[in-house]
N, C-alpha and C positions, 0 to 999 in steps of 0.2 A: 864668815863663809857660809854657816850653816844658815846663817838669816835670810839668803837671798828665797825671797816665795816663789816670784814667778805664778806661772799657773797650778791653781786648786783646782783639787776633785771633790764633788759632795757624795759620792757612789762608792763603794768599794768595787775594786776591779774584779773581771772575771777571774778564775780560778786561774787558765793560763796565764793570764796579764798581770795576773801576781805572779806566776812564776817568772816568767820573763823580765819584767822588772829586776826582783832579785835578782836573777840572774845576768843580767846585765850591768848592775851594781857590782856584784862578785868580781865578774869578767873585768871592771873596773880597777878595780880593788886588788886584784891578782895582778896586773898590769902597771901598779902602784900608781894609778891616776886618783887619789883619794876624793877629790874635789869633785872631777865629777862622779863619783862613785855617789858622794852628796846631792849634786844637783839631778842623780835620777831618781833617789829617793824620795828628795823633797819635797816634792808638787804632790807625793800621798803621803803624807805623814799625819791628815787630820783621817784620812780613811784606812790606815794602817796601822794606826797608834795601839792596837792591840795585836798586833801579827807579832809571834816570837821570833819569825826570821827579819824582820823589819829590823826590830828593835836591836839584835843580836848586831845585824849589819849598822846602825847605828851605832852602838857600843866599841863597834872595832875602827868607823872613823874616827871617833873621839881619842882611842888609845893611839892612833897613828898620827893625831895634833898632840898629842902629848897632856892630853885633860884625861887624865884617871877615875877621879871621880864621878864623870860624867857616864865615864865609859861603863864604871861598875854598877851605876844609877839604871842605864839602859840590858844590862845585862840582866841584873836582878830583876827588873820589869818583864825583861824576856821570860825567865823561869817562873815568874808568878803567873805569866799567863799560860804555859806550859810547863810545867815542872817536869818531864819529861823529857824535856828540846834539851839534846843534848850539847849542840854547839853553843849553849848561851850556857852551859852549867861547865863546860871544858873550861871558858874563857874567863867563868868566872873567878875559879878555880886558879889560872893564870895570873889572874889581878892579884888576886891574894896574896900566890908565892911573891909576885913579883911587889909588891907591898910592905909583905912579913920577911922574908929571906932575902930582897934583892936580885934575886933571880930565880928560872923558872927552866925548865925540861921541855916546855910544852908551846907548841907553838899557836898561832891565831888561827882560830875555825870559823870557817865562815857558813858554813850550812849548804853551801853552793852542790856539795858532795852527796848529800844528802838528800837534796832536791832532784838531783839528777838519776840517783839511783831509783825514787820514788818516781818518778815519771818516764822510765822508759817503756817503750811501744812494746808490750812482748813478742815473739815469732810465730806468725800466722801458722796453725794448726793444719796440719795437710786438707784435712777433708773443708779448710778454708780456700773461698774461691777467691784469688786475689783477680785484680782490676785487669783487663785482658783476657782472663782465662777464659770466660764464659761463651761459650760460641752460640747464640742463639737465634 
């Protein structure tokens, strides 16, 4: 499933089109359409192949095929490029218990949360003239 190419990018996408992406992956992915959660990824994964949220979302297809090790392969990728990103250190975290003990507390993070919290529009400032206002 993961092999199907389709269309490549040679460009990394803009900053929103990475978000968006993602986040349409996620929206995927929450909706438990895993497949295509893959096929929107896909088509950037030679331009994404260092993105921690990329990888992370990879990592959580693979544990919902039921490939483990692939999933902790892309997880630990995640955190090397970000050691910080904390949805790829939760998840990986997860693997482990779920590896070492059989079970785990913790459920699957997808970064979607995170993304969104970091991109919201803040509330225009009063003395901001929004669209309309300006009578001139």
């Amino acid at each position: 499933m993961l092999h199907r190419l389709g269309r490549r990018f040679s460009r990394p996408p803009s900053d929103a089109r990475r978000d968006a992406i993602i986040l349409d992956a996620a929206v995927a992915l929450r909706s438990g359409q895993y497949e295509r959660a893959a096929s929107i990824l896909s088509p950037f994964r030679s331009v994404l192949a260092c993105d921690p949220a990329y990888l992370n979302l990879m990592g959580v297809i693979c544990e919902l095929e039921g490939r483990w090790k692939p999933a902790a392969r892309f997880y630990g990728l995640a955190i090397s490029m970000d050691p910080q990103y904390e949805p790829a250190r939760h998840n990986m975290q997860r693997v482990y218990e779920l590896n070492t003990f059989g079970r785990t507390d913790h459920t699957v993070r997808l970064g979607d949360t995170e993304l969104r919290r970091c991109r919201q529009v803040p509330a225009p400032r009063s003395s901001d003239h929004l669209l309309g206002d300006h009578v001139g």
